[in-house]
C-alpha atoms as an extended CHARMM CRD file, in Angstrom:
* protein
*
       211  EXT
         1         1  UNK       CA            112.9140000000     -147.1680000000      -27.6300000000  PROA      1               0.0000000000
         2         2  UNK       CA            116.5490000000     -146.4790000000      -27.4570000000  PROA      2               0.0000000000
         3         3  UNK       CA            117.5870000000     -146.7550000000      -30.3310000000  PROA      3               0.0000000000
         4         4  UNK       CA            114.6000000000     -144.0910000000      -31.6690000000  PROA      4               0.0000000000
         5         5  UNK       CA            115.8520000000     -141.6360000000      -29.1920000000  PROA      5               0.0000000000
         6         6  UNK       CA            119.5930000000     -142.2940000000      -30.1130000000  PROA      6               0.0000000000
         7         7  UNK       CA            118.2080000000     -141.8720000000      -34.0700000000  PROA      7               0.0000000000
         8         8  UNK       CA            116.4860000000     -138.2040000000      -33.0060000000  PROA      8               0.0000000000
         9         9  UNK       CA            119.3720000000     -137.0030000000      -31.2660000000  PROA      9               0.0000000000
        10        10  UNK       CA            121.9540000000     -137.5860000000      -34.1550000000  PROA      10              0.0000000000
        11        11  UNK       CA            119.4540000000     -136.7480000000      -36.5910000000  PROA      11              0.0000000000
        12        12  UNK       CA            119.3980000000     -132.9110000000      -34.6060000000  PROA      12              0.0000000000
        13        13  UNK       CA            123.2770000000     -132.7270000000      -33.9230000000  PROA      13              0.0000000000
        14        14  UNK       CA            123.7230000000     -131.2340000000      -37.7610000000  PROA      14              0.0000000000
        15        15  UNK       CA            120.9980000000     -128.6740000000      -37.4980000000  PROA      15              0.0000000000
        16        16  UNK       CA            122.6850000000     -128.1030000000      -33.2570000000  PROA      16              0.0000000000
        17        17  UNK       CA            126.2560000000     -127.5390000000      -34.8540000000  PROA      17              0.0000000000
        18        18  UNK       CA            124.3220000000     -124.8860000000      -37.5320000000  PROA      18              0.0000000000
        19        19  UNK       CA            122.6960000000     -122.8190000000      -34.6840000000  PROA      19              0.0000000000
        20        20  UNK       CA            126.2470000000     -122.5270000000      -32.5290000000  PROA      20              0.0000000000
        21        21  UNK       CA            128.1840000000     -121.6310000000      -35.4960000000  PROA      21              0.0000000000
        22        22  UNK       CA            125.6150000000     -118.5130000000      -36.8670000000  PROA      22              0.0000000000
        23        23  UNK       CA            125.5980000000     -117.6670000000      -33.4430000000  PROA      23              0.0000000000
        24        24  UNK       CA            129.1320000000     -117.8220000000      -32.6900000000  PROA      24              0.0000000000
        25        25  UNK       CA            129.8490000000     -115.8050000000      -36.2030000000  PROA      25              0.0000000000
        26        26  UNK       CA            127.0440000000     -113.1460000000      -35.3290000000  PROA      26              0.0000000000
        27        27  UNK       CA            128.8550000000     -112.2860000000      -31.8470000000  PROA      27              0.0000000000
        28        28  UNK       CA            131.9490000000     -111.8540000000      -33.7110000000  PROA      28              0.0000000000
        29        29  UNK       CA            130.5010000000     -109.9250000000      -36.6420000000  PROA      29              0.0000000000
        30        30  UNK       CA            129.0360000000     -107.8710000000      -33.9830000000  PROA      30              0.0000000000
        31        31  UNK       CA            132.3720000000     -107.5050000000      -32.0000000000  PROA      31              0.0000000000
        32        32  UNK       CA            134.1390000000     -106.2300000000      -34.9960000000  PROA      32              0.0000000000
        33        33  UNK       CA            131.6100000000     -103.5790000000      -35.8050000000  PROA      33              0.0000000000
        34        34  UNK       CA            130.9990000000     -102.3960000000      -32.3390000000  PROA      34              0.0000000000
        35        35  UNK       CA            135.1790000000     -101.8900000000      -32.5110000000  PROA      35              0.0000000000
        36        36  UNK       CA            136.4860000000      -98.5360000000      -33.5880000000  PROA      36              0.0000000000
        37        37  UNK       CA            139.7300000000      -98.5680000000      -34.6050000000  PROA      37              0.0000000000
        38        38  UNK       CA            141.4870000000      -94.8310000000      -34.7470000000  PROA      38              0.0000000000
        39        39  UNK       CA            144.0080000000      -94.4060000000      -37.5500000000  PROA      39              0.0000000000
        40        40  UNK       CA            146.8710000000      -92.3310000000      -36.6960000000  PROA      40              0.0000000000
        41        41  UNK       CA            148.1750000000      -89.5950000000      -39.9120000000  PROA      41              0.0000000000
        42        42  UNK       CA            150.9670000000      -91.6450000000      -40.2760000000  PROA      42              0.0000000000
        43        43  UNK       CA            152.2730000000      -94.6750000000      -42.6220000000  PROA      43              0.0000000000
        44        44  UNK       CA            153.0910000000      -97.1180000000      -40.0650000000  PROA      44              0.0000000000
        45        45  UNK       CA            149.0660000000      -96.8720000000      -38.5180000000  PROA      45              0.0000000000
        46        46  UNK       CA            147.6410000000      -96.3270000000      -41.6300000000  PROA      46              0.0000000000
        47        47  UNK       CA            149.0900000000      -99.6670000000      -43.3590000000  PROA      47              0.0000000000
        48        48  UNK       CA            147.5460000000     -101.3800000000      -40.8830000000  PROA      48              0.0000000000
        49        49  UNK       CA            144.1720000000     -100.9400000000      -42.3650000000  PROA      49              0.0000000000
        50        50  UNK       CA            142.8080000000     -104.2750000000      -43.7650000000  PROA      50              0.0000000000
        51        51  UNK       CA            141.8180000000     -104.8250000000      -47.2310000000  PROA      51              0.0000000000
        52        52  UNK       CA            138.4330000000     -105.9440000000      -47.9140000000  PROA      52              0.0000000000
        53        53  UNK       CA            138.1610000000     -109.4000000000      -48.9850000000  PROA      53              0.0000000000
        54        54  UNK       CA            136.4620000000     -108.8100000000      -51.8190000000  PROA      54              0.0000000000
        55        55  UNK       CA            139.0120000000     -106.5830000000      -53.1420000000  PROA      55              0.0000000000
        56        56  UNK       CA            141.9770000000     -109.0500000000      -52.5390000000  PROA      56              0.0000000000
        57        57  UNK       CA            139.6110000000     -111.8360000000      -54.4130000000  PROA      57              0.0000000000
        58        58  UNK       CA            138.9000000000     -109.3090000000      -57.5350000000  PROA      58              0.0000000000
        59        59  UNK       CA            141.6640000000     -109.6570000000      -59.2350000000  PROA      59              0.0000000000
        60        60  UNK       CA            141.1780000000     -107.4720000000      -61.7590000000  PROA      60              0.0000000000
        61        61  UNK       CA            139.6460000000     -103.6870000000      -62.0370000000  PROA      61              0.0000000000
        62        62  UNK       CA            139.1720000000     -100.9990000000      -64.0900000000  PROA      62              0.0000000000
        63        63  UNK       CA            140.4100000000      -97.4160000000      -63.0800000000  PROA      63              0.0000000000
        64        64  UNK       CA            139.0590000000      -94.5300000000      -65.3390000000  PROA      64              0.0000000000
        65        65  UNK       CA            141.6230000000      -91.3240000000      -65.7600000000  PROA      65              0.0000000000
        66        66  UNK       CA            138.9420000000      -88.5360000000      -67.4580000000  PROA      66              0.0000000000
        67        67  UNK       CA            139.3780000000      -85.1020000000      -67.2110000000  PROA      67              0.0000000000
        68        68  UNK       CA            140.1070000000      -82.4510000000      -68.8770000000  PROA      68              0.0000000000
        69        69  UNK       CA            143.5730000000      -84.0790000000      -70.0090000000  PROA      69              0.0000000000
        70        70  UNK       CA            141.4290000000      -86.1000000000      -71.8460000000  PROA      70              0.0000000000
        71        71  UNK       CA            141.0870000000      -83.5080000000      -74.4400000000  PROA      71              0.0000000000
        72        72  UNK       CA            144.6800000000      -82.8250000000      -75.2050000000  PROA      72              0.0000000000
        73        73  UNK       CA            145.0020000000      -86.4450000000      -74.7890000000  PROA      73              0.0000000000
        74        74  UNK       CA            148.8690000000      -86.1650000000      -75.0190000000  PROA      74              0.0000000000
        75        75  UNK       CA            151.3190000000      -88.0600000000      -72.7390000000  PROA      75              0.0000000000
        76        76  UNK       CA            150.1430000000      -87.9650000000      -69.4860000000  PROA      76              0.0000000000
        77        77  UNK       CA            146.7290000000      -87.0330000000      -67.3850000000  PROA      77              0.0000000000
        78        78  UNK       CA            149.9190000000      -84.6960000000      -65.2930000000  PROA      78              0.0000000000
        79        79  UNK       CA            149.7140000000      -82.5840000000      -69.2000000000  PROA      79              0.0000000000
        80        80  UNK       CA            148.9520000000      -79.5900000000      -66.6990000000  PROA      80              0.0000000000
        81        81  UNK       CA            151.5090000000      -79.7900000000      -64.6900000000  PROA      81              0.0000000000
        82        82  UNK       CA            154.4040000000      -80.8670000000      -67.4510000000  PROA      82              0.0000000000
        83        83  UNK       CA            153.3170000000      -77.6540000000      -69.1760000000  PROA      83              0.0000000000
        84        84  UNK       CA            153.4270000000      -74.9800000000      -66.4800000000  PROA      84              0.0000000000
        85        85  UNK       CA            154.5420000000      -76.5220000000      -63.6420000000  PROA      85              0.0000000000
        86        86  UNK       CA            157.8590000000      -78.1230000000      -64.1000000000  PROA      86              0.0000000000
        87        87  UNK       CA            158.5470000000      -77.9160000000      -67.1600000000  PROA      87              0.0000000000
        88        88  UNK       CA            161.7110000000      -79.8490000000      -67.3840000000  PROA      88              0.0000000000
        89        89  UNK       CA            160.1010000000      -83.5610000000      -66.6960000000  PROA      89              0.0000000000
        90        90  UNK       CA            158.4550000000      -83.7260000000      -70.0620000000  PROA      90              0.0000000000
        91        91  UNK       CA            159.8020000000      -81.2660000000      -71.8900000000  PROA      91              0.0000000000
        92        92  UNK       CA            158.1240000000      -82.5820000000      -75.4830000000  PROA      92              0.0000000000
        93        93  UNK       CA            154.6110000000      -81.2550000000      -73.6350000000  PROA      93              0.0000000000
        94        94  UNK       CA            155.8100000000      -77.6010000000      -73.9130000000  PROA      94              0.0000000000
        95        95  UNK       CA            157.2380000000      -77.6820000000      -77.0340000000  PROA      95              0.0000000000
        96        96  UNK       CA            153.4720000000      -79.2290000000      -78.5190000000  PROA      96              0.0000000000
        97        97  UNK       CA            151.7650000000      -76.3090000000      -77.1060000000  PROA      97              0.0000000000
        98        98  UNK       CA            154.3720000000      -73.6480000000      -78.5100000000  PROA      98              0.0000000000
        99        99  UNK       CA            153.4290000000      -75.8040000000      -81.5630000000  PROA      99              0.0000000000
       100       100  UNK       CA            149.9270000000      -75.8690000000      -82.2080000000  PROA      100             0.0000000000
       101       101  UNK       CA            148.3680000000      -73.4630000000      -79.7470000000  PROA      101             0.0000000000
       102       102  UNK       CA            148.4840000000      -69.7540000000      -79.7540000000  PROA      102             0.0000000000
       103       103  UNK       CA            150.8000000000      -67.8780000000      -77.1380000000  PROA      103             0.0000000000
       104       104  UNK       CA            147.8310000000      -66.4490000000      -74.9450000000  PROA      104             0.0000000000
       105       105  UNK       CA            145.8350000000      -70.3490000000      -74.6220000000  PROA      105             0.0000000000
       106       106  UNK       CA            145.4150000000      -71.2500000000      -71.1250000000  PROA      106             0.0000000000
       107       107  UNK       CA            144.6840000000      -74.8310000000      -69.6970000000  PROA      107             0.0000000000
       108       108  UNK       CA            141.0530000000      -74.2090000000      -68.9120000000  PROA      108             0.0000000000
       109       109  UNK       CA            140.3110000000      -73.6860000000      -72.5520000000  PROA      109             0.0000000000
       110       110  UNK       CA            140.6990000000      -77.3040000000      -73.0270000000  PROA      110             0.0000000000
       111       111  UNK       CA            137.4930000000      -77.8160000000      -70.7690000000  PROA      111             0.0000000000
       112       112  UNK       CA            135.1440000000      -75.5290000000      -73.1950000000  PROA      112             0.0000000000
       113       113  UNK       CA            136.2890000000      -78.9180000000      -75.8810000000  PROA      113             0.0000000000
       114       114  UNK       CA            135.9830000000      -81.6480000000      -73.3350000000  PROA      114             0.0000000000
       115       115  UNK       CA            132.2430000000      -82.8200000000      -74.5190000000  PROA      115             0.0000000000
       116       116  UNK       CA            131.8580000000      -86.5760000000      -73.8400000000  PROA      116             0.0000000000
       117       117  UNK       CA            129.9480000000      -86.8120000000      -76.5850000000  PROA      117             0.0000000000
       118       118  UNK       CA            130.8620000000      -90.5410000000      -76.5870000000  PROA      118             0.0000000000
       119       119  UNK       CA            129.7460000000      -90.8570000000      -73.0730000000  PROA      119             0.0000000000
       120       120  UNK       CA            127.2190000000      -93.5820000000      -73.2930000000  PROA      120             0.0000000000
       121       121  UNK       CA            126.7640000000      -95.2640000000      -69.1680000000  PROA      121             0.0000000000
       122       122  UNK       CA            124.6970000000      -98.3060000000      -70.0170000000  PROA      122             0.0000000000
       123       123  UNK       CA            127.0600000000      -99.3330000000      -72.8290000000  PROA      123             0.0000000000
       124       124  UNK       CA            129.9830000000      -98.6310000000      -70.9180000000  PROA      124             0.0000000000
       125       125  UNK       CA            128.7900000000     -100.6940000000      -67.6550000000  PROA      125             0.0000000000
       126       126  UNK       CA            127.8260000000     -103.5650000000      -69.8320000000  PROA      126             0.0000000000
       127       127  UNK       CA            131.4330000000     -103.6510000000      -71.4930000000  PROA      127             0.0000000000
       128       128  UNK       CA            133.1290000000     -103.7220000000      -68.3170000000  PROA      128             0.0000000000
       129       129  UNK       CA            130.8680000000     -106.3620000000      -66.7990000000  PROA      129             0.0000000000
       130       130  UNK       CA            132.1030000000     -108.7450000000      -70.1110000000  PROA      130             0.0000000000
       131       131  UNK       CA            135.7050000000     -107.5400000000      -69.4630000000  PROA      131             0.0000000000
       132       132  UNK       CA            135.3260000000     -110.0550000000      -66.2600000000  PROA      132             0.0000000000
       133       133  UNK       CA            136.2390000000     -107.1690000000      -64.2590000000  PROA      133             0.0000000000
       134       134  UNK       CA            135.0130000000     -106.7830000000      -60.1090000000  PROA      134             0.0000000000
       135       135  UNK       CA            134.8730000000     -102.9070000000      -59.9980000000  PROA      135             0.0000000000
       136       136  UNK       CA            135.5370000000      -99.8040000000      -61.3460000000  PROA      136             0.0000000000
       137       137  UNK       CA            137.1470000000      -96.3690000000      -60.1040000000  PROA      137             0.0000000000
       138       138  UNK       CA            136.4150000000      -92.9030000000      -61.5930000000  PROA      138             0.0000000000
       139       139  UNK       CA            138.2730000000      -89.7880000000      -61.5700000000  PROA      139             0.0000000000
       140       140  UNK       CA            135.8030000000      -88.0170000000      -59.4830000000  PROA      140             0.0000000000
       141       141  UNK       CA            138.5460000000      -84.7020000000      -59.4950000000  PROA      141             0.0000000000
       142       142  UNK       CA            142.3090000000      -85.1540000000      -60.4040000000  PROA      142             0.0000000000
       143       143  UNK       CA            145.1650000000      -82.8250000000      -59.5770000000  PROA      143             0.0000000000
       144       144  UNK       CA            144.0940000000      -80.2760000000      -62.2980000000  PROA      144             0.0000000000
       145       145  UNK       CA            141.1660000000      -79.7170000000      -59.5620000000  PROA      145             0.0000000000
       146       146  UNK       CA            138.2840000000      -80.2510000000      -62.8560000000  PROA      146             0.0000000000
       147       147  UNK       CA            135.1060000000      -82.2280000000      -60.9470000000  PROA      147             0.0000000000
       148       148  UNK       CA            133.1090000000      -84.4420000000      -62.7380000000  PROA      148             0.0000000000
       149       149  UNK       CA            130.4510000000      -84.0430000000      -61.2120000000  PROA      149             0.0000000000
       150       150  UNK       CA            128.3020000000      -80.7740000000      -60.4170000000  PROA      150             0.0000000000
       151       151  UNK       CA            130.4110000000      -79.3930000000      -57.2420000000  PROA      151             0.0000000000
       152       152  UNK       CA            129.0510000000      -76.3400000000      -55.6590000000  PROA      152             0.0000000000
       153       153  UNK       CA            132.5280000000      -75.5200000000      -54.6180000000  PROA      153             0.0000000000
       154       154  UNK       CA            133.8720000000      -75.3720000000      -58.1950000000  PROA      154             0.0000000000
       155       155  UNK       CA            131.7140000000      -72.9670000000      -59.7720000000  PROA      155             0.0000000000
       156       156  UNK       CA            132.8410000000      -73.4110000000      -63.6200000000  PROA      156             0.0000000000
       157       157  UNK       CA            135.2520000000      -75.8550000000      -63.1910000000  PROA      157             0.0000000000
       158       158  UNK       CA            133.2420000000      -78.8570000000      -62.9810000000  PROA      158             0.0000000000
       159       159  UNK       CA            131.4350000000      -81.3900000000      -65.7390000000  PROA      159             0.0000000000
       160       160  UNK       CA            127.5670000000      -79.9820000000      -65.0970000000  PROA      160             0.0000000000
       161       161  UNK       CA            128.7830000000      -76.2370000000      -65.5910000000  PROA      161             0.0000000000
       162       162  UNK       CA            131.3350000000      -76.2890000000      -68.6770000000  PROA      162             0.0000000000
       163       163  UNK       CA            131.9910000000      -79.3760000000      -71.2580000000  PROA      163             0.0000000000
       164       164  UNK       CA            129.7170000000      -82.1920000000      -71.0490000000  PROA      164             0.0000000000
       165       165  UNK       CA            127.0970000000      -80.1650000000      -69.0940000000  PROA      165             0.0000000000
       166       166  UNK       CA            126.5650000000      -83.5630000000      -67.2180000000  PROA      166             0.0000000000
       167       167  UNK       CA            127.3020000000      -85.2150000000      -64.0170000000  PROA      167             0.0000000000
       168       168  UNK       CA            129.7020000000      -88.0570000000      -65.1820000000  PROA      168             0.0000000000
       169       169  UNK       CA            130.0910000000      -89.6390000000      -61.7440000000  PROA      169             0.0000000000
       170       170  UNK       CA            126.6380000000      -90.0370000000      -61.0570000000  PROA      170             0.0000000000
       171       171  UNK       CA            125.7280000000      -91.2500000000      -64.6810000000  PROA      171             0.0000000000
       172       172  UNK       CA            128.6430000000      -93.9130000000      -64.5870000000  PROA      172             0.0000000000
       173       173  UNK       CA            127.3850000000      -94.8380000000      -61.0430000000  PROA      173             0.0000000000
       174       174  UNK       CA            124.0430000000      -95.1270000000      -61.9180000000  PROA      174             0.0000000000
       175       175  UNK       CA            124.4880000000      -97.4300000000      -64.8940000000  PROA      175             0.0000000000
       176       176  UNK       CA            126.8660000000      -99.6790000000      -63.1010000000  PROA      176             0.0000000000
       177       177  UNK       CA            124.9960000000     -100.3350000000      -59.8000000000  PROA      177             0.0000000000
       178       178  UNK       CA            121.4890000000     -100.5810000000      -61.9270000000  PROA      178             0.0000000000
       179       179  UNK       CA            122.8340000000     -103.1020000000      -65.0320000000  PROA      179             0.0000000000
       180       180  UNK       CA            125.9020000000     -105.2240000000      -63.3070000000  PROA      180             0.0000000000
       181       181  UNK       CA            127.4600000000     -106.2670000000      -59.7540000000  PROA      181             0.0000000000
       182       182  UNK       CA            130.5480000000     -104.1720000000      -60.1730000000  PROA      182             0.0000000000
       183       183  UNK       CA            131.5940000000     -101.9320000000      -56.8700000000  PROA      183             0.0000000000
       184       184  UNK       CA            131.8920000000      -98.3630000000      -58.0810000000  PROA      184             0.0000000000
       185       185  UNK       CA            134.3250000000      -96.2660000000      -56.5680000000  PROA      185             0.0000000000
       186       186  UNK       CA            136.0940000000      -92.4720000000      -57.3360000000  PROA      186             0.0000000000
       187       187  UNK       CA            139.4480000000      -91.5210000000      -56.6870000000  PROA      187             0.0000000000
       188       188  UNK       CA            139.6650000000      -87.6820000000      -55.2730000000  PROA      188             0.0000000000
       189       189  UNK       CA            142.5230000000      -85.6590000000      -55.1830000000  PROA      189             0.0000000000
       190       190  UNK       CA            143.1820000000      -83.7380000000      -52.2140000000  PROA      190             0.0000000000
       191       191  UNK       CA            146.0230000000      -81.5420000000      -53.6690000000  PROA      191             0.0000000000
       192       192  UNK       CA            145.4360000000      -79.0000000000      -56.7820000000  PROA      192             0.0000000000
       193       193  UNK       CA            148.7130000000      -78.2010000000      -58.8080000000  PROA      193             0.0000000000
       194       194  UNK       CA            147.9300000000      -74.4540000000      -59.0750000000  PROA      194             0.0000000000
       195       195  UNK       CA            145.0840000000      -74.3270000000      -56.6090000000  PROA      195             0.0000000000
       196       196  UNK       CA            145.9470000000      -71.3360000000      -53.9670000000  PROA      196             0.0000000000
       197       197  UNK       CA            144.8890000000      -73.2340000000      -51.2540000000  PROA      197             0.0000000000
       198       198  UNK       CA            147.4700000000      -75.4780000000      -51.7490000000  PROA      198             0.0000000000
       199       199  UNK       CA            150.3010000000      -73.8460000000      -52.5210000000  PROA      199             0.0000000000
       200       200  UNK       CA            149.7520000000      -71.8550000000      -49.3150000000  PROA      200             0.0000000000
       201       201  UNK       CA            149.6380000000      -75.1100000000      -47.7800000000  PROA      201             0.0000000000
       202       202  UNK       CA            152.7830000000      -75.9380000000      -49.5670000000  PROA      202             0.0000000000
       203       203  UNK       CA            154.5780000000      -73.0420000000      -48.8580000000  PROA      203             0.0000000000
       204       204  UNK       CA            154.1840000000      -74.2530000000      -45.0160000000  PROA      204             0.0000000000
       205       205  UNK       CA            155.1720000000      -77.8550000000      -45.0820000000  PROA      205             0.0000000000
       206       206  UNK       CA            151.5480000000      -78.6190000000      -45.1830000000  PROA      206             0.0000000000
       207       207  UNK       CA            150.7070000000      -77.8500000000      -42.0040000000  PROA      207             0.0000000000
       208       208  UNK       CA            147.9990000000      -75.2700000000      -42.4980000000  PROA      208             0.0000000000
       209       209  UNK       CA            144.7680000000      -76.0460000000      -40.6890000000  PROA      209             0.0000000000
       210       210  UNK       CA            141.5170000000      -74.7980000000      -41.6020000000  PROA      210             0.0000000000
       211       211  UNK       CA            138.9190000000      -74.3930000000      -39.4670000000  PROA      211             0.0000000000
């Protein structure tokens, strides 16, 4: 008779030591959820930020440049900037448009020829998926200030309204989260090289606040 009960009670100490640990891991979960942690606009606060595991496991990732910079395709994705903003860093990228472009060309002429037309999602997501990479990152808008996706707030400037007449982030987005187990992310610029927001803002330190 002792010995049965002795038999039960080991028997139930594995599935005993399961229960305590989900519950012990669910308070903590729980803990660190119900915390919010307030990140100070400064280095030393925001460093402190933890990476996601996930990300420190990946490895390896894919990061996507496209823009309008694509279409020039010459040097750098900063071809906006080289050209009529300081001039002196890259000096080769004024010299190619005194070259081969007429006098009176401006930058957003290059977005009437940025079509995509090789802009095919599915294929894309399954490529990257065989490339054994975790996840993928999109120029949602780069410093040239060119969405690529169908912004309200940059009427003509963006991927739905000139060029591709398509919304590349949500297309790439779609076909990744649909066909593989890659995270999708987008990089956004705050700052626009010749935006006048910003040069305001840079004219005062970057301390302008708008309400």
């Amino acid at each position: 008779m002792i010995k049965q009960i002795m038999n039960k009670f080991f028997y139930h100490i594995p599935f005993i030591l399961i229960y305590y640990i989900i519950k012990i891991n669910c308070n903590i979960n729980s803990k660190s959820i119900n915390q919010s942690i307030i990140y100070e606009p400064n280095w030393n606060s925001l460093d402190k930020r933890p990476l996601p595991n996930w990300y420190d496991e990946a490895k390896i990732g894919i990061f996507i440049h496209w823009g309008v910079f694509s279409v020039p395709s010459y040097r750098t994705e900063w071809f906006w900037w080289m050209w009529q903003g300081d001039k002196t860093i890259m000096p080769e990228i004024p010299e190619y448009m005194r070259k081969y472009y007429e006098p009176d060309f401006a930058y957003a002429n290059f977005a009437k020829q940025f079509h995509a037309e090789f802009f095919e999602p599915d294929k894309w997501a399954d490529l990257f998926q065989k490339s054994g990479a975790r996840y993928v990152v999109l120029t949602a808008k780069h410093h040239e200030g060119f969405c690529n996706w169908p912004s309200i707030s940059s009427w003509q400037w963006n991927s739905m309204d000139i060029g591709p007449n398509r919304d590349l982030v949500g297309d790439l987005a779609t076909s990744i989260r649909k066909r593989t187990k890659l995270r999708f992310g987008v990089y956004h610029s705050l700052f626009e090289w010749f935006n006048p927001l910003y040069l305001y803002d840079k004219e005062n330190n970057f301390t302008t606040q708008v309400s």
